[in-house]
C-alpha positions as CSV (number, residue, x, y, z in Angstrom):
1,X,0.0,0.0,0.0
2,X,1.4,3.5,-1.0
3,X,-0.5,5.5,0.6
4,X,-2.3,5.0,4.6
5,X,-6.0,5.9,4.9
6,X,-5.4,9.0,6.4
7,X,-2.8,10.6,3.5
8,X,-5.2,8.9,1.3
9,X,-8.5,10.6,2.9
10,X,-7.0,13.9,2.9
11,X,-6.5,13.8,-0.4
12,X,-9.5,12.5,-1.8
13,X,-11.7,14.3,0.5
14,X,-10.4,17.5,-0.2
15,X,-8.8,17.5,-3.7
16,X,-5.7,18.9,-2.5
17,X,-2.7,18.1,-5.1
18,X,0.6,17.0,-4.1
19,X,3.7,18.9,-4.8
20,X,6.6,16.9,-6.7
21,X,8.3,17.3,-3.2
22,X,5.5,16.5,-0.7
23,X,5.2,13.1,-3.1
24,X,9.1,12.5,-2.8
25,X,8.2,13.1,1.3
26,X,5.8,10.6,1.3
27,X,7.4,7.9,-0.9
28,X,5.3,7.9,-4.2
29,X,8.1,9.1,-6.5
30,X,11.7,8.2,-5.9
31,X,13.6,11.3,-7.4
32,X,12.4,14.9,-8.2
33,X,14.1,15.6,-11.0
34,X,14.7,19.6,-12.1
35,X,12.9,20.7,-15.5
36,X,15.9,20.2,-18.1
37,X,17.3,16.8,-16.7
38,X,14.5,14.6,-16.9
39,X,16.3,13.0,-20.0
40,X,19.1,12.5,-18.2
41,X,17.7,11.1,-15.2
42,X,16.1,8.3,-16.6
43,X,18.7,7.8,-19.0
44,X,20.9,7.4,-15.4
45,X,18.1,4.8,-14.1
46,X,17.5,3.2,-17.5
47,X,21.9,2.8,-17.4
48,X,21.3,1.0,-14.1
49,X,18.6,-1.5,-14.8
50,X,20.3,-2.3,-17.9
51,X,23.5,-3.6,-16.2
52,X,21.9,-5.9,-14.6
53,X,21.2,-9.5,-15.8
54,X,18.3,-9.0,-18.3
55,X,16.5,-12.6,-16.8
56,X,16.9,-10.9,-13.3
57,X,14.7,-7.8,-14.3
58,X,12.3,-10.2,-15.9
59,X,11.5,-12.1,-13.1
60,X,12.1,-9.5,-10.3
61,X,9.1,-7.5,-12.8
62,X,7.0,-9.9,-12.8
63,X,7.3,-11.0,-8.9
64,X,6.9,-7.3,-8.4
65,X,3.6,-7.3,-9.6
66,X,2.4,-10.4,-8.9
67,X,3.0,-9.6,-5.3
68,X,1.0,-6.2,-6.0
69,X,-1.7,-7.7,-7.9
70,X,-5.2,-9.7,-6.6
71,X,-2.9,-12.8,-5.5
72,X,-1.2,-10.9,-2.7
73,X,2.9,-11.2,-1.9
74,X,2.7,-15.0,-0.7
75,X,0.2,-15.6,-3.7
76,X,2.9,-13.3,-6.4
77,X,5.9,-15.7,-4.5
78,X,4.4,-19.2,-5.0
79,X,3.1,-17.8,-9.0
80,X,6.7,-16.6,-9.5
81,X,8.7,-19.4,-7.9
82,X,6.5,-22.1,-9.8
83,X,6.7,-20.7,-13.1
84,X,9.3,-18.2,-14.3
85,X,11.8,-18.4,-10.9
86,X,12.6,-21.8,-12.5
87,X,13.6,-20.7,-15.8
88,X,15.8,-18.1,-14.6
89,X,17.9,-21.2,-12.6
90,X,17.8,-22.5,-15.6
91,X,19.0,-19.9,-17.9
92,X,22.7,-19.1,-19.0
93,X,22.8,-15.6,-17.2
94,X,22.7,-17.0,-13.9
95,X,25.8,-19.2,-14.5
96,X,27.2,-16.4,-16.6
97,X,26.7,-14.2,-13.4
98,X,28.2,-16.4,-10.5
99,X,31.4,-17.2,-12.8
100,X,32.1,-13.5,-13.8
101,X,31.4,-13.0,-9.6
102,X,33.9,-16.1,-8.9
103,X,36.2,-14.9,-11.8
104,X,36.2,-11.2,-10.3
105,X,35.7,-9.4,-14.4
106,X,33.1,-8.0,-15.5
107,X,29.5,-10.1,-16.2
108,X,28.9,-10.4,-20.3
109,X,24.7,-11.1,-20.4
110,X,23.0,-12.1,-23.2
111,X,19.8,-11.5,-24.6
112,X,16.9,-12.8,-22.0
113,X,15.4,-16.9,-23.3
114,X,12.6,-15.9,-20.4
């Protein structure tokens, strides 16, 4: 839940608006960005999810909102862990992830079977 029932109330009882800053406060936005750098920004968050293993961002997407969705986080677990979970242990990222870790270089993924 993002929001409690009070923050919620007070804003759907009274119509008030949020500022960029007051939704940064209250954890609905993770960055305020200035007018300009937007670009750049997510450019700077895209750069980040992309350097990670492109099987990982699969599944972590879809446990994310499984565990949002009707079936609830225990129900989004057990859907994830049954069903996609075991193709990423299956998949050649993984191993390609664990020997660049063991092997101390830099990980070389390749393009998501998921």
């Amino acid at each position: 839940m993002l929001l409690g029932l009070q923050r919620a109330s007070e804003l759907a009882l009274t119509g008030r608006v949020l500022t960029a800053r007051e939704a940064k406060e209250w954890g609905l936005v993770n960055e305020v960005v200035e007018e300009g750098n937007v670009v750049d920004v997510a450019l700077r968050w895209a750069d980040k999810i992309l350097r990670q293993s492109p099987d990982s961002v699969i599944v972590s997407r879809a446990g994310l909102r499984a565990a949002f969705g009707a079936d609830g986080a225990d129900g989004g677990m057990n859907k994830v862990e049954e069903g996609i979970w075991q193709e990423l242990q299956a998949g050649e990222n993984i191993r390609e992830g664990l020997k660049a870790f063991v092997e101390k270089r830099d990980v070389k993924w390749v393009d998501s079977k998921l």
